[in-house]
N, C-alpha and C positions, 0 to 999 in steps of 0.2 A: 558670406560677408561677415566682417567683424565686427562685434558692435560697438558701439562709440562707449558703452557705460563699462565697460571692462577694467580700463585705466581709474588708479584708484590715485592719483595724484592730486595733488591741489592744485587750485588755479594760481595761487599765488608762484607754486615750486614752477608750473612751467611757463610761467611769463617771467622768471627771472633766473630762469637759465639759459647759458649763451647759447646761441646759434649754432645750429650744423653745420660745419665744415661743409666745402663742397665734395673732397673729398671723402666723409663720413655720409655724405646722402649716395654719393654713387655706390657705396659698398652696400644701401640699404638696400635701392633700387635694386642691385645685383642678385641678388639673395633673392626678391622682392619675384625679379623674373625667372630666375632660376627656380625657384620653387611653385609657379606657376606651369614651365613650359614642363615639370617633373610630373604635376598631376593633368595637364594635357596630354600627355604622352601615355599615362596609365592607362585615360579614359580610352583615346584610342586603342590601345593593346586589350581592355577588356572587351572592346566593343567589334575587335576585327576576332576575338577569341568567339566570342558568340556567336558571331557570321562564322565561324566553320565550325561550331557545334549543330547550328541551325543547317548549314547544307548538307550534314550527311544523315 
């Protein structure tokens, strides 16, 4: 999880910058899930890798 104190912005810069696009959040989102279902997919591949070091 990321943490919230990372962004080193000021309060003031992002309350007075404009809005995301809808099309600017979906490309976020995209990314957002793409890079999720990338390290769900490792964790499977390392974890079915184990199951056949472990069966033989």
């Amino acid at each position: 999880m990321k943490s919230n104190y990372a962004n080193t912005a000021q309060l003031k810069d992002l309350m007075t910058a404009p809005p995301m696009t809808a099309q600017q959040h979906a490309e976020v989102m995209r990314k957002r899930i793409e890079h999720r279902r990338m390290l769900e997919e490792a964790k499977e591949l390392k974890k079915a890798e184990a199951w056949q070091y472990d069966k033989r």
